[in-house]
N, C-alpha and C positions, 0 to 999 in steps of 0.2 A: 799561691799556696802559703799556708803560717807556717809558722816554727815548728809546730807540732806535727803538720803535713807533714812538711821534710824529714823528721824525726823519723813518722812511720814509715814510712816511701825507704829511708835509708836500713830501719829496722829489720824490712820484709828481704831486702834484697842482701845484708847480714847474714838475715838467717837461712836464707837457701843456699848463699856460699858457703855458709858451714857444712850446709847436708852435701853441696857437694865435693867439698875435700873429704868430708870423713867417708861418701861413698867410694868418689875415685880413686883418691890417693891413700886412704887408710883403709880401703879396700873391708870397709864395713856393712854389713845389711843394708839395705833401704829401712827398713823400719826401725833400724838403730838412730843411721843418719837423719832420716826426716824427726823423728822425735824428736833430738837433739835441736835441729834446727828450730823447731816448733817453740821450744823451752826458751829459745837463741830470743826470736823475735817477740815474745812476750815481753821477756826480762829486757830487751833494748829498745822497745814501747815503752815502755814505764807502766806497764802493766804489774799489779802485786803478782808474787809467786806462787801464790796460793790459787788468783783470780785465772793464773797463765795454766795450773793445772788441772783446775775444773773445766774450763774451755778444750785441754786434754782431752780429758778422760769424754765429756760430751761428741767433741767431734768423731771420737774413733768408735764409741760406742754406737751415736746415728748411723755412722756408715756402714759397721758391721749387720746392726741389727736392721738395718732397710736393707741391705745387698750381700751379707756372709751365706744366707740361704741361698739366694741367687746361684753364687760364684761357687758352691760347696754342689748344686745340682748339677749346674751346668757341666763340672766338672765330671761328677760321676757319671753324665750323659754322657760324655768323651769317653771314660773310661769304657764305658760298654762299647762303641763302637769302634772302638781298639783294640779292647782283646776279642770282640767275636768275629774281627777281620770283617764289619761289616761297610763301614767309611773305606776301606781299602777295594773290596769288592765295587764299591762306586768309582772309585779311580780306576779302577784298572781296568773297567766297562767303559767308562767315556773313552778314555785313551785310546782302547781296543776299534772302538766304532770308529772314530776322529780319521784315524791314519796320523803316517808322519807329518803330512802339511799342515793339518789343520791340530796337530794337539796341543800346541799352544794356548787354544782355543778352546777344547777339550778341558784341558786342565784349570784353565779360568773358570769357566763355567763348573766345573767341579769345587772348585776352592769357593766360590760365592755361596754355592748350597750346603755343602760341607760346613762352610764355614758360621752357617746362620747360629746356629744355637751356641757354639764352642768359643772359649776363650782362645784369645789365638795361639798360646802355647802351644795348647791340645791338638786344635787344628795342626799345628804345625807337626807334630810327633805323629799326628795321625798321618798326612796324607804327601808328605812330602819328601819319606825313603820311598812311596810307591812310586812317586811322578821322576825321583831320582833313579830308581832301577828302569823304568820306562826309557829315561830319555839316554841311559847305558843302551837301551837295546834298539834304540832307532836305528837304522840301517845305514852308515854309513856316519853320520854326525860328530862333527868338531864338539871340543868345548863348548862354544856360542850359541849354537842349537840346541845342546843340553839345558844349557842356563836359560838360554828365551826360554827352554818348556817349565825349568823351575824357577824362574824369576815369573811368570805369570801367574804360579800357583799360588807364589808369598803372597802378589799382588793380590790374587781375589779373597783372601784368610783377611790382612790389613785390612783392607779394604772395607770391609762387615765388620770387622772389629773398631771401625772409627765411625762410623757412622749407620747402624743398622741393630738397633735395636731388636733382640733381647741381648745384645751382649750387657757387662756390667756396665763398662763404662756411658755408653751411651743413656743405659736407663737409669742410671744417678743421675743425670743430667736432666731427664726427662720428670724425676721426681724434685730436684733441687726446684726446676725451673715453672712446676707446673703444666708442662708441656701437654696433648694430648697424645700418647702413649699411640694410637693407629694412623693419626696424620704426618708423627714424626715416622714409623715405619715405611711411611708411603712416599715423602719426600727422601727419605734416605736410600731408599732405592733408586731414586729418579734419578739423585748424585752419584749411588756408589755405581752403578752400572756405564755409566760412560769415561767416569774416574777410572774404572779400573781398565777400559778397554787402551788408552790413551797408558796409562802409569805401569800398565803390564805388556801385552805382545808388543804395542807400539814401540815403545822406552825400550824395549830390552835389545830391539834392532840396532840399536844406537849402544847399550851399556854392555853388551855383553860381547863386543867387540875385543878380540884382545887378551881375555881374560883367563888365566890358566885354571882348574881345576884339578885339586889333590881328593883323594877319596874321600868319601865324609866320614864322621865319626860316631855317628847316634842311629841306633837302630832302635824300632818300637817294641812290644813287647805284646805277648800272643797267649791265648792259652787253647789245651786242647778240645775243640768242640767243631762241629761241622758250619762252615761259613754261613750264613743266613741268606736268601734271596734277595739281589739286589733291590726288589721293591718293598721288600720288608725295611731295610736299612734305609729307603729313601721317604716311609711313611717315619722312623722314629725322627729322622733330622730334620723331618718340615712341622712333625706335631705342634710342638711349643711356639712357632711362628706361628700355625694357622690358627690354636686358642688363640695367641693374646692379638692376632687380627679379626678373629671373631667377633671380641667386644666391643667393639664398634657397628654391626648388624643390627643389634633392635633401636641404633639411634635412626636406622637409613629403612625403618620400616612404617607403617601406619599406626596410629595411635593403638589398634585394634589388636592388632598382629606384635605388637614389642611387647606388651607385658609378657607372652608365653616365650616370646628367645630373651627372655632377662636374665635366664642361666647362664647365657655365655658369659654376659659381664663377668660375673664370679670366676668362669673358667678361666679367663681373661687376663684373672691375675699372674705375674710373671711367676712367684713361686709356685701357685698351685697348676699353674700350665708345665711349667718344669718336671715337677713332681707327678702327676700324670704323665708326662714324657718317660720318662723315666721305670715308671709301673708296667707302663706298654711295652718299652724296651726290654725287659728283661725276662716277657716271652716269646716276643718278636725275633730277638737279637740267640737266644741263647738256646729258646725249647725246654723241653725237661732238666735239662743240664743247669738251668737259672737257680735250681732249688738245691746243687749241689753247695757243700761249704767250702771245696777249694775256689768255685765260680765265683761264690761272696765275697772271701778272704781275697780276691786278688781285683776284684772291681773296685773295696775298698783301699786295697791299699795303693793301687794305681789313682784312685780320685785322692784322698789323703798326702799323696807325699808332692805335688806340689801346692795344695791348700794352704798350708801353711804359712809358705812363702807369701804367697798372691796375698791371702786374707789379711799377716800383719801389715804386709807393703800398703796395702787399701785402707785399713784402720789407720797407718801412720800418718797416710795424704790426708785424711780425712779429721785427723787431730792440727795438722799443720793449717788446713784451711779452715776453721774453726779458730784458733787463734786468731788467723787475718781476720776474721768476722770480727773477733772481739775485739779486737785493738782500733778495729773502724776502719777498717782497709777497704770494705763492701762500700760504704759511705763517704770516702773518698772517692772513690771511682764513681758513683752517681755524680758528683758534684763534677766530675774533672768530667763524662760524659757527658750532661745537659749542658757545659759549658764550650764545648768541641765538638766541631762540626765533622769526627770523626763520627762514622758509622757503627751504629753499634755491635754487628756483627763483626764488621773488621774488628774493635776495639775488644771482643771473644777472641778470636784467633789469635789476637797479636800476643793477650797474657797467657793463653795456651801453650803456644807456641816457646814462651819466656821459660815457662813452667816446665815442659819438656825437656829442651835443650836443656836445664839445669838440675831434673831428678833423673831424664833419662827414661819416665814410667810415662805411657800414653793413660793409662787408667789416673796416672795420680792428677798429670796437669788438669784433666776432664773434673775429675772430682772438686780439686780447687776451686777451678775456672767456675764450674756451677756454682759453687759456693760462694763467692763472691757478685754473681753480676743477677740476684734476682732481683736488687733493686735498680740496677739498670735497667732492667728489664721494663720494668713496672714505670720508670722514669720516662724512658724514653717510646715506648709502644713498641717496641721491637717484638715482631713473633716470636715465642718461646721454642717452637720447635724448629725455624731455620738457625737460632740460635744453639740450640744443643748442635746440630750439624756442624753449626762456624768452629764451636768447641771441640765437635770429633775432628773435624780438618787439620785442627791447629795443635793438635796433643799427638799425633803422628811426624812432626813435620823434623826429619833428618835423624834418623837414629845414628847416636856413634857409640864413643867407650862405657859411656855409664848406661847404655842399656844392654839388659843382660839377652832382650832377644836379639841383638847384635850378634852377640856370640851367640847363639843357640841358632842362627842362620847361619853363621860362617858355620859350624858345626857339619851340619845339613846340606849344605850347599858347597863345602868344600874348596872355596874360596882363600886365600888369602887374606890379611885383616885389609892391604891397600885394594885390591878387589872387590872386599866386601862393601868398603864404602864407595865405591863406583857404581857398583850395581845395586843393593841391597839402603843403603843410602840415599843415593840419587832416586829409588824407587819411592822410599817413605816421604821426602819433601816435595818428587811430584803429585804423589797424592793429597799432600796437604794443601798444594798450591792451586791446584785443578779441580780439589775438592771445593779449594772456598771461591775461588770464579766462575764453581759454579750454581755455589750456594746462593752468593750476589746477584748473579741472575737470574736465577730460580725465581726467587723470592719478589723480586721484582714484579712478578708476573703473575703470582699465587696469593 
């Protein structure tokens, strides 16, 4: 490495420990802190101030402008199936059928489908006072039974949120990286589904040992309308998956037969698959009552009041890793890649992983991480889309104090903070460790 390597190498890891004193310790926004940082490692580049602020304002703008619709749909799609108690009616059907043996079980497989379209906040607000009240009323059940049932729920929400595309983060990834958008869907399944079986009912046998539980403190929010048929609630939460897996159909048809399915492509797209998501839902989900304007007023302000948050946090990563572009941090790592016989997938997970532990944000490490390794990518012939996966593994792996769904699961979950990182913890690092052994040999073989 030269002088100037070192410089940048020393500049990058600067400016992340500034974002994360000023997150932890001065107990500021994410998108206060990561700006800052972002400014941090320009200016101890030797980057001009002026060059460190158009790199700014570009990074946060691409990311908003490729994924603020996104994460602004997705989210109103959550709002609806929260206030018309329809995601709930799903829960409280699997549970119902499962029994107490198998709701564990139950609730996973709830959290996976649940969790397909929804950022995992939302997921979480939505489905996981149901599986909390649920596992109050098992018959007989310790603390440890409670928590296996809601430690397996977190797990299947995570679990899609790191690797299953249409969430945001995974499909920054999928766009940073080039990836194709239906084969990453399809391997991401292949991962998160034995991911989750292993890092939820499994794990919780073993974590949720011991573990006291206090009541929780976040309940979701409802409005008055008559709940919607469970198979209505389960066509709005698969729509948006089954478009933008549609567009992939007139590649797998005859030359004759694809030009007439070349709609889907278009439908395909993640916002306009959203956005018809969404259209459907708000007759499916609501009926006549969709046309009222307290029904509006409260879908929107339910989608709206955590957008805000999400969207600056996302334009902030996304201004910060934009900087590393500019300063040559991308272009270092090609050079340090082709020259180490580390793997390029490992070598995703590991800066994911760095990225995590230090903002705390699974969406921000992903966004980085994409932003940085396309010419890895391209250097080395690494799949693009086992790669987005190495990236979702590695931007989950150990949530602690600077992530704020730490606290919004101790919340929910009623845990303790040393609790929370027993179980709720040790959950997110097995996921990211199971996910990427098994991305490595996925990919081996694919």
């Amino acid at each position: 490495m030269t002088g100037a390597d070192v410089q940048l190498v020393l500049a990058a890891l600067a400016g992340i420990a500034l974002s994360i004193v000023l997150i932890v310790r001065a107990r500021l926004h994410p998108f206060i802190g990561l700006l800052c940082g972002a400014f941090a490692v320009g200016l101890l580049a030797g980057l001009p101030i002026a060059d460190t602020a158009k790199a700014v304002q570009k990074g946060a703008g691409d990311i908003l402008g490729g994924t603020g619709l996104v994460v602004a749909l997705g989210l109103a799609l959550g709002a609806m199936l929260q206030l018309s108690d329809g995601a709930a009616g799903i829960a409280r059907a699997a549970l119902r059928w499962s029994g107490p043996k198998g709701a564990p079980w139950a609730a996973l497989v709830t959290a996976l489908v649940i969790g397909l379209p929804l950022f995992f906040e939302t997921g979480l607000v939505l489905l996981l006072p149901i599986v909390a009240s649920a596992a109050a009323a098992l018959p007989g059940a310790n603390d440890a039974a409670k928590l296996r049932l809601m430690l397996s729920a977190v797990t299947g929400l995570s679990v899609v949120h790191a690797l299953v595309p249409p969430h945001p983060g995974p499909l920054l990834a999928v766009e940073a990286l080039g990836a194709d958008l239906g084969r990453t869907i399809l391997y991401g399944l292949v991962v998160a589904v034995p991911t989750a079986v292993l890092a939820g009912p499994m794990l919780a046998r073993i974590t949720a040992r011991g573990v006291t539980l206090g009541a929780p403190t976040l309940a979701p929010a409802r409005v008055e309308v008559p709940a919607p048929p469970i198979g209505r609630a389960l066509l709005v939460v698969l729509l948006p998956v089954v478009l933008i897996a549609a567009g992939q159909v007139p590649a797998l048809l005859p030359a004759g037969l694809a030009g007439a399915a070349e709609w889907l492509r278009a439908a395909s797209n993640p916002v306009l698959a959203l956005l018809i998501a969404c259209l459907a839902a708000l007759p499916l989900l609501f009926g006549r009552a969709a046309l009222r304007a307290p029904i509006q007023s409260a879908i929107w302000a339910e989608t709206m009041a955590p957008a805000g948050a999400i969207l600056l946090a996302i334009g902030a990563g996304g201004a910060l890793k934009q900087v590393l572009v500019t300063a040559g941090l991308s272009d270092l790592l090609v050079r340090a890649s082709t020259g180490a016989s580390l793997s390029p997938l490992l070598f995703a997970w590991g800066i994911a992983v760095c990225i995590r532990l230090a903002t705390g944000s699974a969406t921000v490490a992903t966004i980085t991480t994409a932003g940085v390794m396309p010419g890895v990518v391209a250097a080395t012939g690494a799949s693009p889309e086992w790669t987005v996966l190495a990236i979702g593994a590695g931007s989950v792996f150990f949530s602690h104090v600077n992530d704020p769904g730490f606290w919004l699961v101790k919340s929910y979950l009623g845990t303790d903070t040393p609790g929370t990182f027993r179980t709720w913890s040790a959950l997110e690092t097995a996921i990211s460790v199971i996910g990427l052994l098994l991305v490595l040999g996925a990919s081996a073989l694919f």
